[in-house]
C-alpha positions in Angstrom: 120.2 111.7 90.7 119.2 111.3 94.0 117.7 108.0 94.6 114.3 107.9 96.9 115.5 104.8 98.6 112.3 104.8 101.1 110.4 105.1 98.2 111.8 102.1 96.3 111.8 100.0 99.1 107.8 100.5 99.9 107.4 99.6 96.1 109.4 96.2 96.4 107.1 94.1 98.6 110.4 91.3 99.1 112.0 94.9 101.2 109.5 93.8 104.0 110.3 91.2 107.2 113.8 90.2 105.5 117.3 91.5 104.4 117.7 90.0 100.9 121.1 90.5 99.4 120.7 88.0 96.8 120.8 90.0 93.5 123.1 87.6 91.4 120.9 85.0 91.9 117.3 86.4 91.6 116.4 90.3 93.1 113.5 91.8 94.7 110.9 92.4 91.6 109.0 96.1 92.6 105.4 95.8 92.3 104.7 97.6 89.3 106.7 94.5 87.5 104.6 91.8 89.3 101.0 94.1 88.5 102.1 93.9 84.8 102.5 90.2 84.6 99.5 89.7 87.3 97.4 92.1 85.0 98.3 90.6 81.1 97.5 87.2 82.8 93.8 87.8 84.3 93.5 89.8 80.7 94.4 86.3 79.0 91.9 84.6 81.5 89.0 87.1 80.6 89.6 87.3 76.8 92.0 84.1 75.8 95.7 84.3 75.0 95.6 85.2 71.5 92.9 87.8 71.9 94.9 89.3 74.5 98.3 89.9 72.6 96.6 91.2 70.4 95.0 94.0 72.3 98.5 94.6 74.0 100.1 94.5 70.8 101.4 98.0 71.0 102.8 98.1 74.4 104.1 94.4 73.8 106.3 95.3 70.6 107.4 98.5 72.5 109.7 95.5 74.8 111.9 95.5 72.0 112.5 99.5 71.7 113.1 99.0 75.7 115.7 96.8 75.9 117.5 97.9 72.8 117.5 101.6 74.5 118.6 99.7 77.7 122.0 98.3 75.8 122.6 101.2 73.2 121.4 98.7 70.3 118.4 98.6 67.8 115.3 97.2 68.2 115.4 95.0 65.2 118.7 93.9 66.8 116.9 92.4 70.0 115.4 88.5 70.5 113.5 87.8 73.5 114.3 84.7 75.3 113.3 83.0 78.1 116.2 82.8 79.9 120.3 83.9 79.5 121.3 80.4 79.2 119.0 80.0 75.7 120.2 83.7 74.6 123.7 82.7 74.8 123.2 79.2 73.0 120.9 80.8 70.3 123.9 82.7 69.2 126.6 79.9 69.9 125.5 76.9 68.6 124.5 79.2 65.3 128.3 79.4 64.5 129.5 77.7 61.9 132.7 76.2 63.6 134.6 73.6 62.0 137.2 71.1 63.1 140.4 73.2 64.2 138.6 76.5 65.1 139.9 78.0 67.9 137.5 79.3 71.3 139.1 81.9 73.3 137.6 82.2 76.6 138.5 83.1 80.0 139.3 81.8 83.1 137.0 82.5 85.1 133.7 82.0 82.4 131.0 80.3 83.5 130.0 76.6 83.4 126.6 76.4 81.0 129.0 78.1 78.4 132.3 75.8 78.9 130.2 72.6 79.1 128.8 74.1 75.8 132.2 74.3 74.1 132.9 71.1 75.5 130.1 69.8 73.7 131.2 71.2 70.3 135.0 70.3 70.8 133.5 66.5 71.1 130.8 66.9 68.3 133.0 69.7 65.7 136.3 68.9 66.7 136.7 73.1 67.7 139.6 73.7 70.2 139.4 75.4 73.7 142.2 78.1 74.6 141.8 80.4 78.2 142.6 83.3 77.7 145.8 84.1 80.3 144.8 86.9 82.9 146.3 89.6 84.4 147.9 90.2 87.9 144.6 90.8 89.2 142.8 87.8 87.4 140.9 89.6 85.0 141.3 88.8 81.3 144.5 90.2 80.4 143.4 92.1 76.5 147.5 92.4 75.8 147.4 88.1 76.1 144.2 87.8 74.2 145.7 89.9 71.5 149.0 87.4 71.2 146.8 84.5 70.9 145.0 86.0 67.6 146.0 83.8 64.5 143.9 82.4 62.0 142.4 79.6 63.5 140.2 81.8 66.4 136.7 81.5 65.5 135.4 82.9 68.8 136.4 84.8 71.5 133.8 84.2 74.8 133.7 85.6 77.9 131.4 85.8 80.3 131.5 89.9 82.0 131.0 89.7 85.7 131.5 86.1 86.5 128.9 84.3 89.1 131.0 83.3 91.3 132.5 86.4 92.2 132.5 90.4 91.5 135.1 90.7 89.3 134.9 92.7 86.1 136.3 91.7 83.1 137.5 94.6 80.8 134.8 93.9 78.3 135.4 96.9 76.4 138.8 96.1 75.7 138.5 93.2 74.6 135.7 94.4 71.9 138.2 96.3 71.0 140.7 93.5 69.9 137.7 91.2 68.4 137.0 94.0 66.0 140.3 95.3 64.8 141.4 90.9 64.9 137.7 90.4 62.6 136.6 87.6 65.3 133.5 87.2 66.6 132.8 88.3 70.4 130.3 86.7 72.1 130.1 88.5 75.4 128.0 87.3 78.4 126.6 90.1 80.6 123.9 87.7 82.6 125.2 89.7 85.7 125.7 92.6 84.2 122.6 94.1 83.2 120.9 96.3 85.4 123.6 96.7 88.1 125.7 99.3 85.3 125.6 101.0 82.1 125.9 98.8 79.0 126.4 100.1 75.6 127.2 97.4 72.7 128.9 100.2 70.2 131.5 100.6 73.0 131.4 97.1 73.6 132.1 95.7 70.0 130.4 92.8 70.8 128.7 90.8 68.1 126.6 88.9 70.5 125.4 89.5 74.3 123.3 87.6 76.6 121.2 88.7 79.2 118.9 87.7 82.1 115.7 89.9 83.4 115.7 88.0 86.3 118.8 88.9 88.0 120.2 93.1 88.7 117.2 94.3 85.9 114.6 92.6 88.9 112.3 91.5 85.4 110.1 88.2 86.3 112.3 84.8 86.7 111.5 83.3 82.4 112.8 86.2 80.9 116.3 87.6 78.6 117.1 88.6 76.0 119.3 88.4 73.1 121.3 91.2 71.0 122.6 90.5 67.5 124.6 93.2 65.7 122.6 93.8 62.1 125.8 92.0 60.2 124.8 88.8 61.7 121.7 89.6 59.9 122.2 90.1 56.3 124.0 89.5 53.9 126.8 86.5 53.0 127.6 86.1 56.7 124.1 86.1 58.4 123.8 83.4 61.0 121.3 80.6 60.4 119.8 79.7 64.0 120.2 75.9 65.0 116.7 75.4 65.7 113.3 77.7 63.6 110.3 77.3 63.5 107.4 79.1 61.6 108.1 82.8 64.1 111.8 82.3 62.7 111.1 81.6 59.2 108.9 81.9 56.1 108.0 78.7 54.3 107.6 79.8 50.8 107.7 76.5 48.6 107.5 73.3 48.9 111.6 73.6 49.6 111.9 76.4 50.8 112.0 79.2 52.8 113.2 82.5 54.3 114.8 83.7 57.2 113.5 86.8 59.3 115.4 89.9 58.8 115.6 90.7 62.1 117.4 88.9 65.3 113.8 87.6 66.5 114.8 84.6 64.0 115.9 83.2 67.2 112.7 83.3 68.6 110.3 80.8 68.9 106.8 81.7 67.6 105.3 80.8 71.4 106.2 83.1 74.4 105.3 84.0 77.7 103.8 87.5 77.0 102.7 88.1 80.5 106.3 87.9 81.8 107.4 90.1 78.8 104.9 92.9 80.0 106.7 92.6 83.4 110.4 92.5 81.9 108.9 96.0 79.9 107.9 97.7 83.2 111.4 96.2 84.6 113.6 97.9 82.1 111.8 101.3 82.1 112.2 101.1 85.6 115.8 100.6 85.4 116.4 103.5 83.2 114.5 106.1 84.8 116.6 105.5 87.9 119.6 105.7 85.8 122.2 103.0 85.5 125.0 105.1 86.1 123.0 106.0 89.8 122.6 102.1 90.0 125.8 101.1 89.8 127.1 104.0 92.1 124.5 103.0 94.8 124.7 99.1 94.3 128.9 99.3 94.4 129.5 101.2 97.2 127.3 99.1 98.9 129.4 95.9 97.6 132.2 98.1 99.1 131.0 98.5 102.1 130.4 95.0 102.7 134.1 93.9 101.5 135.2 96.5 104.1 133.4 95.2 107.1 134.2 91.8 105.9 137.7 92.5 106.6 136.8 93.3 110.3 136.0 89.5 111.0 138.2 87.1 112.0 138.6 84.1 109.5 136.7 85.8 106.4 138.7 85.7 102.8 137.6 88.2 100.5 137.5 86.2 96.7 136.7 89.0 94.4 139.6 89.8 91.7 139.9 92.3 89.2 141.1 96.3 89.0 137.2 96.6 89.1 134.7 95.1 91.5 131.0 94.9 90.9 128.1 94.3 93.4 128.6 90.7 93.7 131.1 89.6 96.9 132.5 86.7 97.2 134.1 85.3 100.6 134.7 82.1 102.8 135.1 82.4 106.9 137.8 79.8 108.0 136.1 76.8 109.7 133.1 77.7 109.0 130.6 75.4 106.6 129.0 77.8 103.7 125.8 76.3 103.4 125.7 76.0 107.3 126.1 79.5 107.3 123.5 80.8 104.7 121.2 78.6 106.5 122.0 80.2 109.5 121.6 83.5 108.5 118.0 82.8 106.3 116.9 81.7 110.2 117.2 85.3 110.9 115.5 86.4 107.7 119.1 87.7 105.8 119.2 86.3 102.5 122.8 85.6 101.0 123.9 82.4 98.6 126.7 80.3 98.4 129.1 79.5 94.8 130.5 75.6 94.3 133.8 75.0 92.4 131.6 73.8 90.1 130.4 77.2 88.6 133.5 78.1 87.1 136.1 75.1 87.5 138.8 76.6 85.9 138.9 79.5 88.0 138.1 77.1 91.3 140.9 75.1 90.6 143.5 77.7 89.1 142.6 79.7 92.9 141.5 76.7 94.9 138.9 77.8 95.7 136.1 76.9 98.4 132.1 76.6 98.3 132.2 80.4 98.7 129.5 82.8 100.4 127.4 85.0 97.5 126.0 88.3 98.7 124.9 90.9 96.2 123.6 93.6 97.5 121.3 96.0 94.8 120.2 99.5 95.1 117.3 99.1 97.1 119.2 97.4 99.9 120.4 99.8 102.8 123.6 100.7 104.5 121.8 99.2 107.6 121.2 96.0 105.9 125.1 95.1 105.7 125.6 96.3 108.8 122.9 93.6 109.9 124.7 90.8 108.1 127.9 91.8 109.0 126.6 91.6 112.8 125.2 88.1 112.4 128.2 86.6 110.7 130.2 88.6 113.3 128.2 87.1 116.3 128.2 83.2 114.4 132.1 83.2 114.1 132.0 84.7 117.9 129.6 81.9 119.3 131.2 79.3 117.5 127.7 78.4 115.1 127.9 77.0 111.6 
């Protein structure tokens, strides 16, 4: 479909005075996101907080049915979180790993998740093993596949990485989870709402998502998708941490897990930024993902091409395919000197430390890299804009 770019853009009140190309980190939120949340709060001030969930009940529960059309899965299959970081854990530290269980994960995954296996090879005694990539430094599925024995518990991996756009071939390697009978857990924080996502094509067990990032949902809101064998059954996963939301207490010893993946939930939540994450995922669909994606890439494409035209700047993206975030350095030039230089002039862009995703960092060497992630709403004009201004700092010598 044809997108009504002026349109969008006079909807998304951040369009106005600036050139934000910071998708990865946060995007624009249209206005019909921040009325919901703006709207279910005054109703909590006029009738209480209880009082108004309940009167939004319908349009509340229809979050689930939302997202789960978003992502190909079932409602009963979603859990709303507050942000990606708590999705991913929920799911992780519910595993039941044991000492000598094998993590496979990939180079390039990011740090909330490695710091979280770190935490479990200290406390569980599980063992970590990167996944070897390929020639373009994407997970290489033919490596993962030699690495399947016994002991792999888990395989990880975090989609489009944050500090770059490279996209990992997700899909494939769903497909040796599920004939290997390992669980995938399957980060898609940048992922979601810059392309289509469907977990039956994915194979993943688990995926994580923000609302904050490519969907443009309220900063406080993600979500969670469980596959219904998770659920019942001998092999359903007990959640490290329920309360009475998650749970049943029927006797004195006793109780009963929800049916459903909202057993990771806790039984308070922000309901005003859930209205807003609704309005952000209808949104999303009724432009289309697949137009998204189109629009959003060939705008990252763009920018990698003009980036070439500069003397000095390193394009840092990998993969056979490249997703809306771009990653770069200019030689001699300080990244954070730059960013600030260019939010003087009102053009938003962000900058990635080694630290994100150390393995990666070091297996590259890798700089403090320049982030720019431009989304559908941006304009062809807008990277020729940034591409001017870096063009003119390198020229006069500035940052």
């Amino acid at each position: 479909m044809d997108m009504d770019i002026e349109g969008i853009r006079a909807a998304t009140p951040g369009c106005a005075g600036q050139t934000h190309l910071l998708a990865c980190g946060s995007a624009l939120m249209p206005q019909a996101v921040v009325d919901a949340v703006v709207a279910h709060t005054q109703l909590e001030a006029r009738m209480g907080g209880y009082e108004a969930h309940a009167a939004r009940l319908p349009e509340l529960e229809a979050v689930y049915d939302d997202v789960a059309g978003l992502i190909g899965a079932r409602p009963h299959e979603i859990a709303l979180m507050d942000n990606a970081t708590h999705a991913w854990s929920a799911a992780f530290y519910a595993l039941r790993l044991r000492p000598g269980d094998v993590i496979l994960t990939a180079q390039a995954e990011y740090a909330s998740n490695y710091l979280a296996f770190l935490q479990r090879a200290r406390r569980d005694g599980v063992v970590i093993r990167q996944i070897p990539s390929d020639a373009t430094g994407a997970v290489d599925p033919a490596a993962l596949a030699a690495m399947i024995d016994e002991r792999v518990k888990l395989i990880a991996v975090t989609w489009v990485p944050t500090n770059g756009g490279m996209v990992n071939p997700a899909a494939e390697i769903g497909r040796v989870a599920a004939r290997a009978g390992v669980p995938y857990l399957l980060d898609a924080c940048q992922a979601v709402g810059q392309m289509p996502v469907d977990v039956p094509a994915l194979k993943c067990d688990f995926l994580s998502a923000t609302g904050r990032k490519f969907l443009r949902g309220p900063r406080g809101t993600g979500f969670l998708f469980v596959a219904e064998k998770w659920l019942t059954g001998p092999d359903q996963l007990e959640p490290a941490m329920i309360d009475l939301f998650a749970a049943d207490w029927t006797a004195r010893d006793a109780y009963r897990l929800r049916q459903d993946a909202r057993r990771f939930e806790n039984w308070e939540n922000a309901y005003a930024l859930r209205a807003g994450l609704g309005v952000a995922v209808r949104l999303a669909q009724g432009l289309g993902l697949a137009a998204i994606q189109a629009r959003a890439w060939g705008l990252a494409d763009r920018l990698r091409a003009g980036l070439g035209q500069i003397p000095g700047a390193v394009l840092h993206d990998g993969g056979r395919e490249q997703a809306a975030i771009v990653s770069f350095s200019i030689e001699g030039h300080d990244p954070e000197a730059l960013c600030a230089a260019l939010a003087e002039r009102r053009i938003i862009i962000g900058s990635s430390t080694p630290a994100s995703t150390l393995l990666d960092a070091e297996a590259r060497s890798l700089p403090t890299m320049l982030r720019a992630a431009p989304h559908y709403y941006n304009t062809e004009d807008e990277i020729d804009t940034l591409l001017a201004a870096l063009a003119g700092l390198v020229r006069g010598g500035q940052a």
